[in-house]
N, C-alpha and C positions, 0 to 999 in steps of 0.2 A: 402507791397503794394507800387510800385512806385508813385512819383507824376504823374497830369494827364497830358494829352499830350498840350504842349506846341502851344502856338501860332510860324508863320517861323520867322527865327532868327539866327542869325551870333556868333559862337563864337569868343572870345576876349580876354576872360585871363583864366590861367588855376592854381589854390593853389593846390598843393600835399604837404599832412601832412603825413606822414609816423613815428608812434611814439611805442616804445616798451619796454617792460623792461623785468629786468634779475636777476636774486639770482646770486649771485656770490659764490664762494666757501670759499671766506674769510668769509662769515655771511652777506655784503654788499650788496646792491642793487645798480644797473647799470638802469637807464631810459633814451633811446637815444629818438633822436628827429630831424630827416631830413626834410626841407622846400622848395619846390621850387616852383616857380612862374615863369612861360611861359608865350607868347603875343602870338598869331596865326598868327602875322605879324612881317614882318622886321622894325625897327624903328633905328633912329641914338641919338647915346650916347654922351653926351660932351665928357667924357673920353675913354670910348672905342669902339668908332666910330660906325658903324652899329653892332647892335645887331639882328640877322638874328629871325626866327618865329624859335618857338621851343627851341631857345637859353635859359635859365637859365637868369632872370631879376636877382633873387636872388635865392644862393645857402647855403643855412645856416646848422648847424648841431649843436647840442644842449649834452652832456651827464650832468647828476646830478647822483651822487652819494649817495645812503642813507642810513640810521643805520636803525634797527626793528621801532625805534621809528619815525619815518619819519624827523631828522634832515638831514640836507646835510654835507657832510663833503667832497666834490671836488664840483667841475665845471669846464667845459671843453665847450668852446665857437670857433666857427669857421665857418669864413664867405667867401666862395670859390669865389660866383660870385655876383657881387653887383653894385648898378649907379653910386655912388660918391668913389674915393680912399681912401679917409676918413673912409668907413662904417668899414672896422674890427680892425678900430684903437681901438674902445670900448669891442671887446669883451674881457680883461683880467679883464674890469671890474664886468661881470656877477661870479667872485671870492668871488664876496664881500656878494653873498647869505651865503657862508660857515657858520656854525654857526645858521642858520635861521633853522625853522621847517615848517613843510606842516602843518601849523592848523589855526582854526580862526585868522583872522589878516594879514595871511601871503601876502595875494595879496595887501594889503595896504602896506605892507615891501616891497614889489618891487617896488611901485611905489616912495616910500618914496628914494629908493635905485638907481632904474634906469628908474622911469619912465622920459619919455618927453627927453630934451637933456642928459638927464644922461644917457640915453640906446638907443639901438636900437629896433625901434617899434616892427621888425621881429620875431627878437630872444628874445623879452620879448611874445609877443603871444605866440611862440613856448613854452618858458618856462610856462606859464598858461595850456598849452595842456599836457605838463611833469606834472605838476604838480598832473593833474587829473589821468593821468598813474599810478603815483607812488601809489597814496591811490589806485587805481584797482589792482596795483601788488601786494604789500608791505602787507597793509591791511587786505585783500580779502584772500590772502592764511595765513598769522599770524592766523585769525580770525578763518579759518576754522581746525588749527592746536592748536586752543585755548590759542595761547601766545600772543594775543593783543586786548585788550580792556579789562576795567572792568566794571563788571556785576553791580556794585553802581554807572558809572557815566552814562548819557545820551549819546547814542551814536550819533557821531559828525554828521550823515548825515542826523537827522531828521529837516526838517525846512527846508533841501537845495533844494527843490524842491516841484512839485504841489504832486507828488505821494507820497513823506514822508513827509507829514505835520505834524505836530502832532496833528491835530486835524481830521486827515486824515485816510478813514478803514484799510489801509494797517499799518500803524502807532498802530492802535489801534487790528492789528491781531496781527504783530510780536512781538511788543514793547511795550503790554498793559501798563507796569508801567510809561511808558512815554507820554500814551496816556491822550490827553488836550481837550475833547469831549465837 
């Protein structure tokens, strides 16, 4: 069901996320991550003079690399079009996830890592967008091929939401031993 119909109104700015991921043939996993942001007018840039509509405000591109276990073991950062010449001075810093894992904690590690001046605001949202990818790639097909998760621990995505509560029916259909009624 779409939302309902809008009061009249101008658009202004346009976010395209475009995010996906890939089993690789090594056993790896590949989760890319394309960003860009449009104005629907022309506006003038300190550094590259008039930025026309439709022009790319920013043009970012994202890859993480993962093992079965959702650690990262690459990153690959890349910033085509952007307001300041400064912005892709930071991405060889988004390297410094290598070594991190996709689990409780981890979005506090980036911020620990590269939030505020230590990162670029863009390309760390994009990576929180990857991040959710990887558990929907990675995860989601391990699990259904029975090589990831164990049947003794709680599984990680109960609590992350109003529909897996655990005190929630859905919780208490799929996951009785974890249900908290």
């Amino acid at each position: 069901m779409p939302l309902s119909k809008p009061t009249d109104r101008t658009h202004i700015h346009t976010r395209e996320i475009d995010c996906r991921g890939y089993r690789r043939d090594d056993g790896l996993w590949d989760i890319e991550g394309h960003m860009v942001d449009t104005k629907t007018y022309a506006f003038d840039n300190r550094y590259r003079g008039e930025v026309g509509a439709g022009t790319p405000v920013h043009d970012m591109w994202l890859r993480i690399t993962v093992t079965d276990r959702l650690e990262i073991v690459a990153v690959e950062a890349v910033t085509d079009a952007h307001p300041y010449p400064t912005c892709p001075d930071i991405t060889p810093d988004y390297g410094k996830l290598v070594g991190t894992k996709l689990r409780s904690g981890w979005n506090r590690k980036v911020r620990e890592l590269l939030g505020d001046e230590r990162g670029c605001t863009h390309q760390t949202r994009l990576l929180q967008e990857l991040a959710v990818v990887a558990i929907q790639t990675v995860a989601n097909l391990l699990m259904r091929e029975g090589k990831f998760g164990d049947p003794d621990r709680r599984p990680p995505q109960i609590d992350t939401c109003h529909a897996l509560r655990s005190d929630g029916p859905v919780v208490e259909e799929i996951h009785p031993r974890w249900f908290r009624g």
